[in-house]
C-alpha positions as CSV (number, residue, x, y, z in Angstrom):
1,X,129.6,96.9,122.1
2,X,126.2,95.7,120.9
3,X,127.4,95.6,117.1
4,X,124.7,98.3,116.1
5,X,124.9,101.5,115.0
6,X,126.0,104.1,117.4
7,X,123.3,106.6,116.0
8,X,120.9,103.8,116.9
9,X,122.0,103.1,120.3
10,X,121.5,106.9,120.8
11,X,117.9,106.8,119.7
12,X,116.8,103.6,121.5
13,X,118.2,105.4,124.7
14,X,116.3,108.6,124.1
15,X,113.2,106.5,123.6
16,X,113.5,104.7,126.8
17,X,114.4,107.8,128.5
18,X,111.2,108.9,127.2
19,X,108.7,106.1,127.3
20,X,110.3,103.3,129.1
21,X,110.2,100.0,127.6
22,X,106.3,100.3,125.7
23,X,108.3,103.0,123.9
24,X,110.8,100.8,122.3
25,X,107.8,98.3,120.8
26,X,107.7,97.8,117.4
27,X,104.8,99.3,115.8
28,X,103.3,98.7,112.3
29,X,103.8,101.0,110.0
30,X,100.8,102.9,109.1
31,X,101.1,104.3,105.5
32,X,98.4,107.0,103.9
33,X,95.3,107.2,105.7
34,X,92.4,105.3,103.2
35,X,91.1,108.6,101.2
36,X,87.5,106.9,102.1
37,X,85.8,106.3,106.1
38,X,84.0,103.3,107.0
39,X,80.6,105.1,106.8
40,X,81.5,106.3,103.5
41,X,82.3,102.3,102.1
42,X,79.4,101.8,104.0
43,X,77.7,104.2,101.2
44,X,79.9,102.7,98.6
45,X,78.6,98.9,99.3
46,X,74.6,100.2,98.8
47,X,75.2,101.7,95.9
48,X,77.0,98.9,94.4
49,X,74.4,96.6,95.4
50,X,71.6,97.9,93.6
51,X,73.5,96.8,90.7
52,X,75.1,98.3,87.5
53,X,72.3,99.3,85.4
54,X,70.8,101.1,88.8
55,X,73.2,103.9,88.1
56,X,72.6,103.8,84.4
57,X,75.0,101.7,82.4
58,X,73.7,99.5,79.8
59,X,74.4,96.2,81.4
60,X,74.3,94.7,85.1
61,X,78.3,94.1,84.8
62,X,80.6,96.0,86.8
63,X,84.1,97.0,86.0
64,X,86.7,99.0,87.8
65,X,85.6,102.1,86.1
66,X,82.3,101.8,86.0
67,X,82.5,101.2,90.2
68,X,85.3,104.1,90.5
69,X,82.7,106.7,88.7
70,X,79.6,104.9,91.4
71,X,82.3,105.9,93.6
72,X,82.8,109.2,93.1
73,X,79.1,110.0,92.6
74,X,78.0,108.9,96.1
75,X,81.4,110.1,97.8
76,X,82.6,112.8,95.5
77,X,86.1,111.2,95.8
78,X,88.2,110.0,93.1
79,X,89.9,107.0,93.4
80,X,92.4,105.3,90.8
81,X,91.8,101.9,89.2
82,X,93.9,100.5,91.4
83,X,92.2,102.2,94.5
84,X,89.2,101.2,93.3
85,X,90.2,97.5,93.1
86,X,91.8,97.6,96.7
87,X,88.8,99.0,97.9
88,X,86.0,96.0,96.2
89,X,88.6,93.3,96.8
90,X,89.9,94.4,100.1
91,X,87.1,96.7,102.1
92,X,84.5,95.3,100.6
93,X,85.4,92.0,100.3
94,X,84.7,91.2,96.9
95,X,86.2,88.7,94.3
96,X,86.9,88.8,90.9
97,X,83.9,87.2,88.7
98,X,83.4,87.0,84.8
99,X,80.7,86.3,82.9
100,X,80.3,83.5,81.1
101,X,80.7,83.8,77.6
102,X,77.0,82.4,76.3
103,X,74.6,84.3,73.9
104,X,71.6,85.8,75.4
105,X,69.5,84.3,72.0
106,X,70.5,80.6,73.1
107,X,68.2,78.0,72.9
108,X,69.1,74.7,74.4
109,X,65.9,72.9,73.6
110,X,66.3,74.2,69.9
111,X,69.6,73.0,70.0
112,X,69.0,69.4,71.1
113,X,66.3,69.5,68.4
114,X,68.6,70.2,65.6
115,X,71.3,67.7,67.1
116,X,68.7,65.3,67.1
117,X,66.8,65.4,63.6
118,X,68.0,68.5,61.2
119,X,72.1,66.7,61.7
120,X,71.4,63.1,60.8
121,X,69.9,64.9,57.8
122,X,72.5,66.6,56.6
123,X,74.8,64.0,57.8
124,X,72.7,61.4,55.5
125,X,72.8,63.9,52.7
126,X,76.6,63.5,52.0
């Protein structure tokens, strides 16, 4: 009559039976519980703060492993790569950043030096 399902009929009926018409609201689906709480990002978001070379890597970069093992350290839960990326980009807030590719020696004075008198040198020199 209603060009459903008979099966489904049968259930919407049970549910307003049950629950009236609040019952028979769509709800979101709710998936897995997060493995973490909000106090425990709360944790997370200090320790990342204080930086990389805080918890004792080499360099003040982060990665998704290096924040997964900060991760488990402060919470003692593991969380996969991709966990760990939901959790910076999505809990946290985060955003994807890279470095800029530049070496550390760099000398832009001593550059616009050499530009200026060591090429027309060597350029003169041909």
């Amino acid at each position: 009559m209603v060009g459903m399902h008979p099966e489904s009929v049968r259930r919407w009926k049970r549910l307003w039976e049950q629950g009236g018409a609040q019952a028979l609201r769509r709800r979101s689906a709710t998936g897995r519980p997060p493995k973490l709480d909000d106090a425990q990002v709360g944790v997370v978001r200090a320790a990342l703060e204080q930086g990389a070379q805080a918890h004792g890597f080499e360099a003040d970069l982060w990665t998704l492993e290096r924040a997964g093992v900060v991760v488990e350290r402060v919470t003692g839960v593991k969380l996969a790569r991709a966990s760990v990326w939901r959790l910076l980009t999505g809990r946290l807030g985060w955003s994807l950043q890279r470095p800029r590719r530049q070496a550390v020696e760099r000398d832009d004075s001593e550059i616009a030096r050499w530009v200026a008198q060591e090429w027309p040198r060597i350029k003169k020199g041909r």
